[in-house]
N, CA and C atoms as a LAMMPS dump frame, in Angstrom:
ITEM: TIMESTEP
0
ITEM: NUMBER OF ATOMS
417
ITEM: BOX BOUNDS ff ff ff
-5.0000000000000000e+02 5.0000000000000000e+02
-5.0000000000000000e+02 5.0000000000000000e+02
-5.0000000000000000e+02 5.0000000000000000e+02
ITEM: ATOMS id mol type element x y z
1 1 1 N 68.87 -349.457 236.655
2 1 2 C 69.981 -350.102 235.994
3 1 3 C 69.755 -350.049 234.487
4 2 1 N 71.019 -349.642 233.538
5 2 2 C 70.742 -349.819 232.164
6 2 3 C 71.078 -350.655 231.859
7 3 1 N 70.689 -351.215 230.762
8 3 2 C 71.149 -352.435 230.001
9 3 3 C 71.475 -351.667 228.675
10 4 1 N 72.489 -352.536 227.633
11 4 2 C 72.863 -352.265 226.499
12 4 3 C 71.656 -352.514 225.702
13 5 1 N 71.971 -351.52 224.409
14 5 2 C 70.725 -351.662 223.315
15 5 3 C 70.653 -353.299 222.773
16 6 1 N 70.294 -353.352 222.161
17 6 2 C 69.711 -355.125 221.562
18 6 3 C 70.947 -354.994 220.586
19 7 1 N 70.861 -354.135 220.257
20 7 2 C 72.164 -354.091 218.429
21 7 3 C 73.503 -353.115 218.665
22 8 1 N 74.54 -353.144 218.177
23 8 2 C 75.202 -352.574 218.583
24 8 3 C 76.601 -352.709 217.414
25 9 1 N 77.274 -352.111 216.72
26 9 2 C 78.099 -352.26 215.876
27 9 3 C 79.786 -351.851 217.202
28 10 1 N 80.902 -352.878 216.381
29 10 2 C 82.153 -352.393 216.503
30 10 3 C 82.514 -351.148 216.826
31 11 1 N 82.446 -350.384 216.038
32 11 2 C 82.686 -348.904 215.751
33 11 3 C 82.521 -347.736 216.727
34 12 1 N 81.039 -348.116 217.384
35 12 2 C 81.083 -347.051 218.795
36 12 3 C 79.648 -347.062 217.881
37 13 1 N 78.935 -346.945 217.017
38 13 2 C 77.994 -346.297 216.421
39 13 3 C 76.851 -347.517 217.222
40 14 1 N 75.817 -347.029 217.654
41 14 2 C 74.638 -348.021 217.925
42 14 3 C 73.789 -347.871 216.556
43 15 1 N 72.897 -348.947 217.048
44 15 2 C 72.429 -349.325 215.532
45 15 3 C 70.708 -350.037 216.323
46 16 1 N 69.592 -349.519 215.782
47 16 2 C 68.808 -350.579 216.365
48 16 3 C 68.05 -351.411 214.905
49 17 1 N 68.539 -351.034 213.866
50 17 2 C 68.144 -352.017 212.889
51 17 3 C 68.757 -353.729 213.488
52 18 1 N 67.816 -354.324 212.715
53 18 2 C 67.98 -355.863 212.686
54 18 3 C 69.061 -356.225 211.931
55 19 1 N 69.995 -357.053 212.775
56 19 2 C 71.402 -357.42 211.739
57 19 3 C 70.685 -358.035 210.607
58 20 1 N 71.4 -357.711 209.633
59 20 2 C 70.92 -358.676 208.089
60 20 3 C 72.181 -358.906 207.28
61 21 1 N 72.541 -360.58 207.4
62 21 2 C 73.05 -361.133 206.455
63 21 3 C 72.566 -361.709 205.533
64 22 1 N 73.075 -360.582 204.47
65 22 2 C 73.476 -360.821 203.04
66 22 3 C 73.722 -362.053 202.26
67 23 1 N 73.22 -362.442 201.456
68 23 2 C 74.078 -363.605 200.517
69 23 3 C 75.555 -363.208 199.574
70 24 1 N 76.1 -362.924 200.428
71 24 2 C 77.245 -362.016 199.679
72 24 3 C 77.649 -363.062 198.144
73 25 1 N 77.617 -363.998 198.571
74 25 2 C 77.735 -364.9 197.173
75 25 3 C 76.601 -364.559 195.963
76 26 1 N 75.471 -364.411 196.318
77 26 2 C 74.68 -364.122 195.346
78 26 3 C 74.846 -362.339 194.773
79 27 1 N 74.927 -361.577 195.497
80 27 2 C 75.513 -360.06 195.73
81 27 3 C 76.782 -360.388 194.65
82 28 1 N 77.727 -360.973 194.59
83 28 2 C 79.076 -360.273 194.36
84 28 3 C 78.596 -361.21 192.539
85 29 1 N 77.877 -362.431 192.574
86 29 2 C 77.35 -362.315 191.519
87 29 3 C 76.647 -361.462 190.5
88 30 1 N 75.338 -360.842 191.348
89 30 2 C 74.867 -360.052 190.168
90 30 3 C 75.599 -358.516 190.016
91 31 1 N 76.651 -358.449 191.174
92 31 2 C 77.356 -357.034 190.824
93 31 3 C 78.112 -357.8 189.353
94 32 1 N 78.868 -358.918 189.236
95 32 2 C 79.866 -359.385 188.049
96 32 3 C 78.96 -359.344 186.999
97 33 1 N 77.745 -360.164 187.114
98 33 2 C 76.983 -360 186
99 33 3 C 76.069 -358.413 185.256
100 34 1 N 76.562 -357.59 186.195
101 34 2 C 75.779 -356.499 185.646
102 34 3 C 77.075 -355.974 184.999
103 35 1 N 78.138 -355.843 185.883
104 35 2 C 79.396 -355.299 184.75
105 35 3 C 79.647 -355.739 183.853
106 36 1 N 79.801 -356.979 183.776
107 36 2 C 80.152 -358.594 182.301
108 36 3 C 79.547 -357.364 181.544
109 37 1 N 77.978 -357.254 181.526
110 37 2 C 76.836 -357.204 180.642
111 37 3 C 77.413 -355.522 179.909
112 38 1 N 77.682 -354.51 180.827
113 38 2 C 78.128 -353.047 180.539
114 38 3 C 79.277 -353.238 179.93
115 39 1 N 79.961 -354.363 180.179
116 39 2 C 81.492 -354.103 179.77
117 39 3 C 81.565 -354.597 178.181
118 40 1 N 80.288 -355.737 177.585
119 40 2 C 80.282 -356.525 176.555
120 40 3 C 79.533 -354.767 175.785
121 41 1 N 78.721 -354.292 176.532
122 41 2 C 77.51 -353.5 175.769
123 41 3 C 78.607 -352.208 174.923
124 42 1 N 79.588 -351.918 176.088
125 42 2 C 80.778 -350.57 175.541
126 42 3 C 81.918 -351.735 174.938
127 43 1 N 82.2 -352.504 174.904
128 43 2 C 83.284 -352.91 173.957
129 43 3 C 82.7 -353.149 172.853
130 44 1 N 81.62 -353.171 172.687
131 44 2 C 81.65 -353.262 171.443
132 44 3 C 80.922 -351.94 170.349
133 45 1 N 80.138 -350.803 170.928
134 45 2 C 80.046 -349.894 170.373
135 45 3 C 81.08 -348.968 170.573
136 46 1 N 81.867 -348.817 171.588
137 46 2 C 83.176 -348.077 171.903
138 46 3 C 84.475 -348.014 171.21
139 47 1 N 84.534 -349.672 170.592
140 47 2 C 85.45 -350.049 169.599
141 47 3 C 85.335 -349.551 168.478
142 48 1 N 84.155 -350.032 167.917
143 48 2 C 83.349 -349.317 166.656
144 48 3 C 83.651 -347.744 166.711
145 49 1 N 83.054 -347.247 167.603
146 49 2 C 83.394 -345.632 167.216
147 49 3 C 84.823 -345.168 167.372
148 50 1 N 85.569 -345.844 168.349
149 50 2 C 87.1 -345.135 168.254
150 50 3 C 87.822 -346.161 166.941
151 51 1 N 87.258 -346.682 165.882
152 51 2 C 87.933 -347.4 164.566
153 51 3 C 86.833 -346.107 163.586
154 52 1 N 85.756 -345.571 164.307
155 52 2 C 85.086 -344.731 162.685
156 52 3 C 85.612 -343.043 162.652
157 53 1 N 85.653 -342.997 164.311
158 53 2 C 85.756 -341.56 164.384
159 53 3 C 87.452 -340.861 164.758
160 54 1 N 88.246 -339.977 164.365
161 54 2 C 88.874 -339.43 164.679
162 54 3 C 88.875 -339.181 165.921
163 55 1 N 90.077 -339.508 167.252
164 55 2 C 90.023 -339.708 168.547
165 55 3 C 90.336 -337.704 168.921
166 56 1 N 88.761 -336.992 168.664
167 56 2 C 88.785 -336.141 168.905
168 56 3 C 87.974 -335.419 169.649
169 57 1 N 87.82 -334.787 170.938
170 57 2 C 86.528 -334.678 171.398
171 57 3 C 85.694 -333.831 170.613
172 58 1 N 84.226 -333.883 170.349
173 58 2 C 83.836 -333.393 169.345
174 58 3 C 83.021 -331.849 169.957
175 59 1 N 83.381 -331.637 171.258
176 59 2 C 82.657 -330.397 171.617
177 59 3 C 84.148 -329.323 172.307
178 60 1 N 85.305 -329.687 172.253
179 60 2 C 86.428 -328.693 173.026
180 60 3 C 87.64 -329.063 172.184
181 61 1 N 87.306 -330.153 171.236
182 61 2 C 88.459 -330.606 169.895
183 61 3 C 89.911 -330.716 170.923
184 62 1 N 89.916 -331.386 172.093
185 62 2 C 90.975 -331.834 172.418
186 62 3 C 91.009 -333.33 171.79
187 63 1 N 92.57 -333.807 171.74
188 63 2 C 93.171 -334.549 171.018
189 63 3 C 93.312 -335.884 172.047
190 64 1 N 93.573 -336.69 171.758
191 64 2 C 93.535 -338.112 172.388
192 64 3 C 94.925 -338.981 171.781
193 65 1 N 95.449 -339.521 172.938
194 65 2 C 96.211 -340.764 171.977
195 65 3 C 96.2 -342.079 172.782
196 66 1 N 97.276 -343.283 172.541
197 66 2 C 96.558 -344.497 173.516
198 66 3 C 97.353 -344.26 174.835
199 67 1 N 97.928 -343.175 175.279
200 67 2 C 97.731 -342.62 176.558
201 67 3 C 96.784 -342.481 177.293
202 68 1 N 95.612 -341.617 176.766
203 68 2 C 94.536 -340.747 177.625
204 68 3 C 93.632 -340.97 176.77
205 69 1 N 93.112 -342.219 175.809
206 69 2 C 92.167 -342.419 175.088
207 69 3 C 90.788 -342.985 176.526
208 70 1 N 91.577 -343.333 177.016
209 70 2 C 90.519 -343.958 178.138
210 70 3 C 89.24 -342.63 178.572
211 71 1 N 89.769 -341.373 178.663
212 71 2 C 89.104 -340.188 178.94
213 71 3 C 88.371 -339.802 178.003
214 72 1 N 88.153 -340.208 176.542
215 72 2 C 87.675 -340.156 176.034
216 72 3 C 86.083 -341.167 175.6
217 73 1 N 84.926 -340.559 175.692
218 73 2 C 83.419 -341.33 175.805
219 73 3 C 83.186 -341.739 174.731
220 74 1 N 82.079 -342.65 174.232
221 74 2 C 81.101 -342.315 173.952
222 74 3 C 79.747 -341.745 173.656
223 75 1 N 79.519 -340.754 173.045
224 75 2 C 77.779 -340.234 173.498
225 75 3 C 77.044 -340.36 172.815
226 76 1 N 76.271 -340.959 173.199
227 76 2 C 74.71 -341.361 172.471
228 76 3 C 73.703 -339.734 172.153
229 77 1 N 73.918 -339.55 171.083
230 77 2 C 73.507 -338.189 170.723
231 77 3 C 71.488 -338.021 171.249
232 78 1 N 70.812 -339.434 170.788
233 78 2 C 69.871 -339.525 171.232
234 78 3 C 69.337 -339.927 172.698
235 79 1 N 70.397 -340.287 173.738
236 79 2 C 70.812 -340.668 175.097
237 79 3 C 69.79 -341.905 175.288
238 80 1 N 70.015 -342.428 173.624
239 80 2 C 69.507 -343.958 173.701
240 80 3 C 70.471 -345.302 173.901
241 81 1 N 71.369 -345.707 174.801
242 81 2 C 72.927 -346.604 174.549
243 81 3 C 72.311 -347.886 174.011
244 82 1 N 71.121 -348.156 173.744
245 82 2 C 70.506 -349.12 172.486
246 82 3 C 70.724 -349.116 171.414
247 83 1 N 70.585 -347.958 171.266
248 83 2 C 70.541 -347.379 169.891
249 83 3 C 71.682 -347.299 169.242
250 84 1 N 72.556 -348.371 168.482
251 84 2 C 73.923 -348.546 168.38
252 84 3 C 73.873 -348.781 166.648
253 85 1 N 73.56 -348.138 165.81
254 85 2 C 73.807 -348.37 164.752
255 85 3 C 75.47 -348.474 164.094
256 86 1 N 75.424 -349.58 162.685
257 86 2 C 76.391 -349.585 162.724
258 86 3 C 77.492 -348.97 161.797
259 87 1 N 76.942 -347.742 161.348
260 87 2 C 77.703 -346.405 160.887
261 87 3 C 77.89 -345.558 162.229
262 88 1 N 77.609 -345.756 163.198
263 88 2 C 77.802 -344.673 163.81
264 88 3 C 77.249 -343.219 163.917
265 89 1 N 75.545 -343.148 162.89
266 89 2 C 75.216 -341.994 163.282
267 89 3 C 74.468 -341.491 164.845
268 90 1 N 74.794 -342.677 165.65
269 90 2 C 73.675 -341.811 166.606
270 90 3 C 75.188 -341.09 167.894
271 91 1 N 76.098 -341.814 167.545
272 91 2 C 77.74 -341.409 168.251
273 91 3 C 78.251 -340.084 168.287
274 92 1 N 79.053 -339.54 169.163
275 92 2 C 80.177 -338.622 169.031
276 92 3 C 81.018 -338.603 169.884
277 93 1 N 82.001 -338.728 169.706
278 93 2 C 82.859 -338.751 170.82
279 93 3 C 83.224 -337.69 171.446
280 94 1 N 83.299 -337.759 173.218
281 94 2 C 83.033 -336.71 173.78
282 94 3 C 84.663 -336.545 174.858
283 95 1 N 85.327 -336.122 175.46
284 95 2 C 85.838 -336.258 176.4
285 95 3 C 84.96 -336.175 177.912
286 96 1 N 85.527 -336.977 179.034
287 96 2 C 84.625 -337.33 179.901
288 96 3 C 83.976 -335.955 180.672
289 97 1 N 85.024 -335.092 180.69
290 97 2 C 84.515 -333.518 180.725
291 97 3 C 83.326 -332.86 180.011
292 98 1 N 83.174 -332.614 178.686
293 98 2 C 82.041 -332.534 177.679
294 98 3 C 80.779 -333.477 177.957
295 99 1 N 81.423 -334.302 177.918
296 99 2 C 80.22 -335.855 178.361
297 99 3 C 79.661 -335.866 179.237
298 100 1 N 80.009 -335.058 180.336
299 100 2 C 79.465 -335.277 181.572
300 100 3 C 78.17 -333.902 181.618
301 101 1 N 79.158 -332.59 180.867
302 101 2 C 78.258 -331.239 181.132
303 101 3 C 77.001 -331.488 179.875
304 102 1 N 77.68 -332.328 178.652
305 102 2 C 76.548 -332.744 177.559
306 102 3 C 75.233 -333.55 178.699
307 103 1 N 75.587 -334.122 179.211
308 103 2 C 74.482 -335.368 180.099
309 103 3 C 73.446 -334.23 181.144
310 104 1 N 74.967 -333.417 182.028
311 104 2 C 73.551 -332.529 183.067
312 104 3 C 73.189 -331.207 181.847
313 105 1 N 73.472 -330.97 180.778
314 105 2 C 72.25 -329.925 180.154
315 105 3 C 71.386 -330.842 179.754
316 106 1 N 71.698 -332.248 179.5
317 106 2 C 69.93 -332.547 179.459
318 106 3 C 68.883 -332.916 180.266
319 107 1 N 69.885 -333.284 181.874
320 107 2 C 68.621 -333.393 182.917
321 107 3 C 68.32 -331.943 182.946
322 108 1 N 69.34 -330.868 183.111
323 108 2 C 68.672 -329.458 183.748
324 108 3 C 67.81 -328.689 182.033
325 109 1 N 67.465 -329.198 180.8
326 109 2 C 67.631 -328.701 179.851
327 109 3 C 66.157 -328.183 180.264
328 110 1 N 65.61 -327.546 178.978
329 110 2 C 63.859 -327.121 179.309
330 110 3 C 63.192 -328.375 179.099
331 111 1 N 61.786 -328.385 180.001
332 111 2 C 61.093 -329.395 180.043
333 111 3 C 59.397 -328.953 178.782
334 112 1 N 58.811 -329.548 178.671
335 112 2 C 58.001 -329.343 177.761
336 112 3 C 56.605 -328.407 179.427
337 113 1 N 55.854 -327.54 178.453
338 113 2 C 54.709 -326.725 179.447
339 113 3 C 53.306 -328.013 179.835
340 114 1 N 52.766 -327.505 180.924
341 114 2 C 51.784 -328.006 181.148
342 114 3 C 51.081 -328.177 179.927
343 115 1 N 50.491 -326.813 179.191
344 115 2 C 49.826 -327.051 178.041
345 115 3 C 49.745 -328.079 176.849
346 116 1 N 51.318 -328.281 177.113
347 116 2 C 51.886 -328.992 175.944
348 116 3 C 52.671 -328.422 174.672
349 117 1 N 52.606 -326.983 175.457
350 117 2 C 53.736 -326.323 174.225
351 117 3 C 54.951 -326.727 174.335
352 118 1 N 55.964 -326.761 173.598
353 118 2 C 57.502 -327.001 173.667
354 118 3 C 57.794 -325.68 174.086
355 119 1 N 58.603 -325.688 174.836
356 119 2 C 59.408 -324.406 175.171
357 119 3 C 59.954 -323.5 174.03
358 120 1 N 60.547 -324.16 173.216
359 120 2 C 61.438 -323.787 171.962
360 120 3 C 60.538 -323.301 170.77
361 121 1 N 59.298 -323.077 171.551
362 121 2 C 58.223 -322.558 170.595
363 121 3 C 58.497 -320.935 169.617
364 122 1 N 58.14 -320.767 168.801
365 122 2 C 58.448 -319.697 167.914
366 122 3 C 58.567 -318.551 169.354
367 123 1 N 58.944 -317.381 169.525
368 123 2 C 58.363 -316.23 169.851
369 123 3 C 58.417 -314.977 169.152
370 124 1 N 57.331 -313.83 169.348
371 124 2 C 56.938 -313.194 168.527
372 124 3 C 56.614 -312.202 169.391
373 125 1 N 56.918 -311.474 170.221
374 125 2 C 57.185 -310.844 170.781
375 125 3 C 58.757 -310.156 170.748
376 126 1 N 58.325 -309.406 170.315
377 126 2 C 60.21 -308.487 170.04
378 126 3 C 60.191 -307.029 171.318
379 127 1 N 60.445 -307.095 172.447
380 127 2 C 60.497 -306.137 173.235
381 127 3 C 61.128 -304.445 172.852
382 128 1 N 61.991 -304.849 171.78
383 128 2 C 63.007 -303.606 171.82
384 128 3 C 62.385 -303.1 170.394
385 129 1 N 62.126 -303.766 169.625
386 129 2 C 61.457 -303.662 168.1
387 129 3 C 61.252 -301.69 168.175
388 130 1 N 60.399 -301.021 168.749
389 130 2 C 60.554 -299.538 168.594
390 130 3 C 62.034 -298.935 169.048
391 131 1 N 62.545 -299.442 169.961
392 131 2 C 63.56 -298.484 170.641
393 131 3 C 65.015 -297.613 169.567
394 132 1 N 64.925 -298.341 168.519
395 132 2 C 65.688 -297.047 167.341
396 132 3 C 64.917 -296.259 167.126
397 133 1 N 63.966 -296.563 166.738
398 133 2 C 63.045 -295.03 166.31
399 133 3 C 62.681 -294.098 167.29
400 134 1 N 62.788 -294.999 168.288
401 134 2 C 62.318 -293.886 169.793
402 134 3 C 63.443 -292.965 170.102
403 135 1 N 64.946 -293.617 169.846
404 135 2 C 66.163 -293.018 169.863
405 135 3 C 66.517 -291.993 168.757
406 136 1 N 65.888 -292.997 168.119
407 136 2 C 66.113 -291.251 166.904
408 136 3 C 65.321 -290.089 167.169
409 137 1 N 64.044 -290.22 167.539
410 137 2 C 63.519 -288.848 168.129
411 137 3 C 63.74 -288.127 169.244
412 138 1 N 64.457 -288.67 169.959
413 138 2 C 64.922 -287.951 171.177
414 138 3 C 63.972 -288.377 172.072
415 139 1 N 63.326 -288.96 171.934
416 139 2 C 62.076 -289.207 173.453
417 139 3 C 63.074 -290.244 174.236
């Protein structure tokens, strides 16, 4: 004879985790308090830069107005959002398009070598450096 599993959801899906209720009251708190906190942190450097900067994206120079200003970012040039000075040099405004491909070239960007060289190190190696003169002689 079978018996049913111990756990079992609505849905058809079995489940043998342990039900766990949540403090959804404490939950729906620190979700409010983490947005409050993001929403105080961009209103007020977000304001600042769309009053310093021309509502222009600064990498595809599309245009913005208070239509589709919302699509338009902030970017922390140093990808420090601390770092909020109040001229606005560490800013540029990006559209959320730019902003987004600006963000993954710097996870996928070069990483520094085991050694400790920077990637972006001089090189000095010129591969082609003979190949006119080789062309001019016919070889």
């Amino acid at each position: 004879m079978r018996t049913a599993p111990a756990f079992s959801r609505e849905d058809g899906y079995l489940t043998t985790r342990k039900p766990v209720n949540p403090d959804l009251a404490r939950l729906d708190r620190v979700v409010a308090d983490a947005r409050r906190a993001r929403e105080e942190r961009e209103r007020g450097y977000r304001a600042r830069a769309l009053k310093l900067f021309p509502w222009i994206c600064g990498r595809c120079a599309r245009e913005f107005d208070q239509g589709n200003v919302h699509e338009l970012t902030v970017h922390h040039k140093d990808h420090d959002h601390d770092n909020n000075p109040p001229d606005g040099s560490n800013w540029e405004l990006l559209c959320v398009y730019c902003h987004d491909n600006e963000h993954q070239r710097y996870v996928d960007g070069p990483r520094p070598l085991a050694g400790g060289d920077a990637p972006n190190a001089a090189v000095t190696h010129t591969p082609f450096a003979e190949l006119a003169a080789l062309l001019k002689n016919g070889k």
